[in-house]
N, C-alpha and C positions, 0 to 999 in steps of 0.2 A: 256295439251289441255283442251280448255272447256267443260264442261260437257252440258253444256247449254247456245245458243249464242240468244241473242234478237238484230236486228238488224234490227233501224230505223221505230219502230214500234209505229202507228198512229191508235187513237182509238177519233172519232167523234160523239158528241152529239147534231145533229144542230152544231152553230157555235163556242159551247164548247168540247176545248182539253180536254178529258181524260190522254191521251196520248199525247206527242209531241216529237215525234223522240227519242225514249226511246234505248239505247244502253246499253246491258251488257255484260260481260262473267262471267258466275258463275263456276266454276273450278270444277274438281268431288271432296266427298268428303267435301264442302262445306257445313257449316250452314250460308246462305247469307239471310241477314236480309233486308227487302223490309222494313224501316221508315220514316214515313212522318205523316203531318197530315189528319183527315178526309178530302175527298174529293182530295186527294194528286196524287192519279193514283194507287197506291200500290196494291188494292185486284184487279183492271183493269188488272194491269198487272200478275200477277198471275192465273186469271180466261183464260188470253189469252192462259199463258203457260199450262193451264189444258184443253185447248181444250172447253173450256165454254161458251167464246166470240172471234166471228172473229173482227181480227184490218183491218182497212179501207186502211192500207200500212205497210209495214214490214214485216218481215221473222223471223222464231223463228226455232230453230236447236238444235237436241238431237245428240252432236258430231259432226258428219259426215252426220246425218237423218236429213231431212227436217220435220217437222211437221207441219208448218203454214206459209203459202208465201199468202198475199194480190194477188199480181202480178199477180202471176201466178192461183187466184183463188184458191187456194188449202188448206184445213183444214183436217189432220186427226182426226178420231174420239177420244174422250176421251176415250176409251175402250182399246183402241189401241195403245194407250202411254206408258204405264206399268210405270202410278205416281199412287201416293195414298196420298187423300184428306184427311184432318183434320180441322173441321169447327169451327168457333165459339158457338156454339149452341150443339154441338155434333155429331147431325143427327143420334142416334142409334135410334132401333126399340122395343118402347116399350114394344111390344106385345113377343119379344125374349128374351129368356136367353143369359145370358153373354156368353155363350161358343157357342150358335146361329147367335149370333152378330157379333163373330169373325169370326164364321167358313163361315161365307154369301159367302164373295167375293173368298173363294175357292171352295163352291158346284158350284157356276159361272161356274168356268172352269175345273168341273167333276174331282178333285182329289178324290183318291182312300179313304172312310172312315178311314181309317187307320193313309193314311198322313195327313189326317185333322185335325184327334184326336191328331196326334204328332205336329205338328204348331201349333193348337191352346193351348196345353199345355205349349208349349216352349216359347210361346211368353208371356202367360199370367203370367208364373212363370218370366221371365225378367223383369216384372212389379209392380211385389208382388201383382198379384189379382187372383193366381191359386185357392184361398179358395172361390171366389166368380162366380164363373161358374154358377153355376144354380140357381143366383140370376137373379129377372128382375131388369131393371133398374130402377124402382120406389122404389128399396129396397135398392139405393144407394147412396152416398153424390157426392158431384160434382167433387168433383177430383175422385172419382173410376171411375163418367161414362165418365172423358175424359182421364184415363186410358184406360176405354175399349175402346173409340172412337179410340187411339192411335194403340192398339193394334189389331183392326182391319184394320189401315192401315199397320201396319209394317207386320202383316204376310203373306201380298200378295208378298213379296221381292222384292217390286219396283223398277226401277230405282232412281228416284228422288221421296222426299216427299215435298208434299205443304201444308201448314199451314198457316191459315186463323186466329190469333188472337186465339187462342188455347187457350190460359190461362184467359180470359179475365174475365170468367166468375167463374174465383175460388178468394174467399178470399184470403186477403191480407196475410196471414202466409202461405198459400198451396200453392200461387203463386213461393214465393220462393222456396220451395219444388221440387214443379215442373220444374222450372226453370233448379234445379241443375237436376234435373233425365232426362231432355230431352238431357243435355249436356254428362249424360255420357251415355242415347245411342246413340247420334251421335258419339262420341267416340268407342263404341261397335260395328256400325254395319255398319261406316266408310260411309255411303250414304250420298248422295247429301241432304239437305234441302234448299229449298225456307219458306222463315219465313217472315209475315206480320203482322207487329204490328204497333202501336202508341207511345210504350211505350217505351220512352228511356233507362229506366232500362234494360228492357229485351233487348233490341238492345246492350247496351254497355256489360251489362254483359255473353252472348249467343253465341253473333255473333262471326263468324272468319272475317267478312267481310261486313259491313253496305252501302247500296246505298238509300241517303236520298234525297226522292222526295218532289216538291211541285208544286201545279197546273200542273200538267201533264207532269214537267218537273226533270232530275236528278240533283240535285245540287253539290254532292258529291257522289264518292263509294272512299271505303279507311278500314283499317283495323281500328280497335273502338278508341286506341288509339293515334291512327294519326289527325283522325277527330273529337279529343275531344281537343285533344293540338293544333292542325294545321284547325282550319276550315276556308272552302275554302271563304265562304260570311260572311254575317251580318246574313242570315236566317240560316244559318247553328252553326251559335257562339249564335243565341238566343234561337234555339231550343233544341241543347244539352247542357246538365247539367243540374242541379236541386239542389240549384236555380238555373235562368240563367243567366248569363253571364252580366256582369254591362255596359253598354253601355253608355259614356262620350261625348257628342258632342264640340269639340275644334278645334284650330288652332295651323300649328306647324311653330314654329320661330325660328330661328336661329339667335344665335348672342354672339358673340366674341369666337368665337370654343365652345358654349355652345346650347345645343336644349332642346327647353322649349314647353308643350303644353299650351295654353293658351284655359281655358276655360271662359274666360269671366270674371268671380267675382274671379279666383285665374288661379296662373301659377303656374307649376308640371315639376322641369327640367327632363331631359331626359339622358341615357347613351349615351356616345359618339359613339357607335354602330348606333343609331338613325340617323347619320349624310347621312348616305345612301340611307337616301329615299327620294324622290327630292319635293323639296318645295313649290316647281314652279307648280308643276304637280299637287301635292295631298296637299294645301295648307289645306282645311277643310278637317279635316278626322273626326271619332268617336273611340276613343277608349275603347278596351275592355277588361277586367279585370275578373278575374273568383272572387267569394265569397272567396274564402279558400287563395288566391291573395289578398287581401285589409286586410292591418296590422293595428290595434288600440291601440292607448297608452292615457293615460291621460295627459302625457306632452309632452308639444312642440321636437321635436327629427326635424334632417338636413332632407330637402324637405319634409313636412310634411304641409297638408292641413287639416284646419279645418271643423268640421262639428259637427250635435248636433243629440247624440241617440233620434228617432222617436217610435220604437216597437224594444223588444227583446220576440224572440219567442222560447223556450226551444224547442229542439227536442227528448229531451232524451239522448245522447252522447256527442251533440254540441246544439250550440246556432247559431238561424238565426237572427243577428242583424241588422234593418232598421236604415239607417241611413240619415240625412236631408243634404246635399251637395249643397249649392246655391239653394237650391229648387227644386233638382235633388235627390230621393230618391236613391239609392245605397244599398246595402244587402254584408254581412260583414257573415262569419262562422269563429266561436272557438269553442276549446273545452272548454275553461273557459270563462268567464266573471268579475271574481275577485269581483272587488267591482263599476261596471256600473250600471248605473241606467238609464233608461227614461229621458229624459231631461237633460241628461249631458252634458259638453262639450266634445269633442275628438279628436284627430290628427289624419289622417289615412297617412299613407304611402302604397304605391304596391309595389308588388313583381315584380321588372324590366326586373327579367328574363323569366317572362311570360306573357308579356304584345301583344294585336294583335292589330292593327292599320288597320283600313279599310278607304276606299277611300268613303268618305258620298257621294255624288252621285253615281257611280257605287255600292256602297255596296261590292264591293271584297277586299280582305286581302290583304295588298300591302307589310306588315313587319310582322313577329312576331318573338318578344324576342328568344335568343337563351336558350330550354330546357337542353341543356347541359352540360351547365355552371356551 
């Protein structure tokens, strides 16, 4: 049963959707990742599910509890939710000791000193910051004070927690850090998270469960690596991955039991698999190819298109190589490079068992190669 239902919920700005009929179920349990880009709906809808902002239509539901119906006029208070927030920024209070900071939202509702001292202890040893209690926050680096940020919402025992971009603001090494330590307390303490981010890293690597918005609408929800091999559109195949996703625009032909795409200045045949998707219907399509899918050789090999290296960018482990395709850049990942240079010539062939065919006018995924093969 959901832990938390969003149904058909509309949030207006003048004659711009924040929201547009926004549906979910986030199941208990859950770390469900709200990604999209800026201005996408994501922190909207989250601020709804916190009781922050009313929607102008829709209903929002903790189980069986109603907490937000447009309709029927009705918004329970934030207070009254039993969520606990986690912001971008922090929001701890400077003027407080860390063990002040934590203990805030239980003086709220008059727990006995005792049990205060025992929560705020238990919590903050789950975090490794038990040694900084009666530090302020001015005496701390940025991952301790979204430590303490964290651990003042987890020791309220919320029902569900809401996270606002939480990491955003820690360096690149602490980010992963963090990453991993927020995965094994949602592991530990088995609670619902609502998670808003941007960042596809944290979305693929976090989530049990990704629903990616854009302009106020959901494009996909799906588990990470469903909607990393299976994405539903063209915005959903350009916005996940890193890099992203090579996008081909061509024509698919058929001719003498063979399917070929035809991009114009070169044809790329096709597996007999292909033969399935009708010609007639989805004549222009775009196809799309992941980096770590586009294979490079120096010599000619069977259905192999030429093209000439543009930029190769070391990454450290791999290599991101630009490559020049009819005047169509394309982006190539190895671990090696051998003996490439800038201005070579090269073959590339794809990997045909993971190739996704979208329909260029509608933008939706009409084929993709069989993963399991």
């Amino acid at each position: 049963m959901p832990n938390v239902k969003i149904r058909n919920l509309v949030k207006k700005y003048g004659d711009i959707y924040a929201l547009d009929k926004i549906n979910l179920d986030i199941n208990d349990g859950e770390l469900f990742i709200l990604l999209g880009p800026s201005g996408c709906g994501k922190t909207t809808t989250l601020f709804s599910v916190a009781g922050l902002i009313k929607p102008d239509e829709g209903e929002i539901w903790f189980g069986d509890h109603l907490i937000t119906s447009a309709e029927r006029n009705y918004i329970e208070r934030p207070q009254d939710r039993n969520i606990a927030m986690v912001f971008q920024d922090y929001a701890i209070y400077p003027h407080l000791t860390v063990f002040k900071n934590i203990a805030f939202p239980l003086q709220i509702i008059n727990l006995s000193r005792d049990e205060i001292k025992k929560r705020v202890f238990d919590t903050a040893k789950s975090l490794g910051i038990e040694d900084l209690l009666e530090r302020k926050p001015k005496q701390l680096s940025g991952g301790q004070r979204q430590r303490v940020a964290l651990a003042r919402a987890i020791v309220r025992e919320p029902n569900v927690f809401l996270m606002d971009e939480p990491l955003s603001n820690l360096d690149a090494k602490l980010r992963v850090f963090a990453r991993a330590e927020l995965k094994r307390l949602h592991k530990k303490l088995g609670i619902t998270i609502i998670y808003v981010t941007h960042d596809q890293i944290e979305a693929l690597s976090m989530g049990t469960t990704i629903a990616i918005l854009n302009k106020g609408k959901i494009e996909q929800v799906g588990k990470p690596d469903s909607i990393y091999n299976f994405p539903k559109n063209l915005f959903v195949a350009g916005f996940i991955g890193s890099p992203p996703m090579n996008m081909l625009d061509g024509s698919l032909k058929k001719d003498n039991g063979n399917a070929y795409l035809d991009f114009g200045f070169t044809e790329y045949k096709l597996l007999n698999e292909l033969h399935q998707i009708n010609t007639v219907k989805h004549k222009e399509i775009v196809l799309g190819i992941r980096p770590e899918d586009v294979l490079m050789s120096k010599e000619i090999v069977n259905n192999s298109v030429r093209a000439i290296i543009d930029i190769i960018e070391p990454m450290g482990r791999e290599f991101e190589i630009h490559l020049d395709l009819g005047k169509k850049i394309i982006i190539s990942v190895m671990r090696k490079i051998e003996n490439f240079r800038i201005g070579d010539e090269v073959y590339l062939t794809f990997n045909d068992k993971k190739l996704h065919f979208f329909d260029k006018k509608t933008g939706e995924n009409i084929f993709t190669s069989n993963y399991n093969d």
